[in-house]
Steps between C-alpha positions, in 0.01 A plus 500: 500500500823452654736784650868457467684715797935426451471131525201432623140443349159629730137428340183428642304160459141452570367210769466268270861523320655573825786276580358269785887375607832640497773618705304771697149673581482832614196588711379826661525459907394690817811540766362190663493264220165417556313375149199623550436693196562486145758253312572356833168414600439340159836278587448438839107382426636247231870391662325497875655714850857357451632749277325804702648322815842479328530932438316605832784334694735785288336753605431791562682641203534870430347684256634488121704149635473134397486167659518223305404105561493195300215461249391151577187402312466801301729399218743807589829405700475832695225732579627848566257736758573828377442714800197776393280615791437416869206313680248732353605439135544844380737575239787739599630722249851442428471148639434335156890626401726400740275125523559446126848604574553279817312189258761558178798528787450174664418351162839583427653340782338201456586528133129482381483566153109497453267644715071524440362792723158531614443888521611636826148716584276192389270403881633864619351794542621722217455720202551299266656697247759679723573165634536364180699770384755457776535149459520472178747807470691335807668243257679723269747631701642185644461350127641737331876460751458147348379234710514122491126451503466428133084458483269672701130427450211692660168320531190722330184483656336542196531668130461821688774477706700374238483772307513741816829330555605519111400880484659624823859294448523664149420843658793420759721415252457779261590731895831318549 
């Protein structure tokens, strides 16, 4: 199922009917940029060092910030490292909000109209469901202004997750 927020549609896809190119991937990050964990590791294990090499020299990066670099192999034209924890990967409460926010603000200056978000705690350290609760949640407000990010698609682990994800936005959006 698909959410429509204003103008713009948010749904989650699982691996295997994720979109593997576009305009922009949105990866959790540590203030270094390092990807050692998580989506990035996955990316940086199939693409090689370059792209890792690429976002360290941006950093460090404060918490809840973004750095962004080009894509190359991946299939994505930009690869947006949504700034979640430090060195020591631990999630920081509050941190999943104003990354999300930083990601959907300099989508909209570089008029991205489609972005496909790996969830901001996956390789941290977190509780999964208040992390997942504040990321997910983190989207409405800057959605429901109106934004020019048309399509946003969060990747799903697996069925559980997608429904995690399915459940939690509908409780959000039966708050606001």
């Amino acid at each position: 199922m698909t959410f429509h927020v204003v103008n713009s549609r948010i749904g989650w896809a699982l691996p295997k009917k994720a979109p593997t190119e576009g305009e922009a991937l949105v990866l959790p990050a540590n203030d270094h940029l390092w990807m050692g964990a998580g989506p990035g590791l996955d990316i940086k294990k199939a693409h090689g060092n370059e792209l890792e090499l690429e976002a360290v020299r941006l950093g460090p990066i404060p918490l809840g910030g973004v750095a962004v670099t080009a894509g190359g192999p991946t299939g994505f034209t930009h690869l947006f490292h949504a700034v979640v924890s430090g060195q020591d990967l631990q999630w920081v409460e509050g941190v999943g909000e104003k990354a999300v926010a930083a990601v959907l603000a300099e989508a909209e200056k570089r008029k991205i109209t489609a972005l496909v978000f790996h969830p901001l705690y996956r390789g941290m350290h977190a509780d999964k469901m208040a992390a997942t609760k504040e990321f997910l949640g983190a989207f409405l407000p800057v959605l429901e202004a109106g934004s020019s990010v048309k399509e946003i698609t969060v990747i799903a682990q697996d069925e559980d997750e997608w429904k995690l994800f399915q459940d939690l936005f509908l409780q959000l959006l039966t708050r606001a």
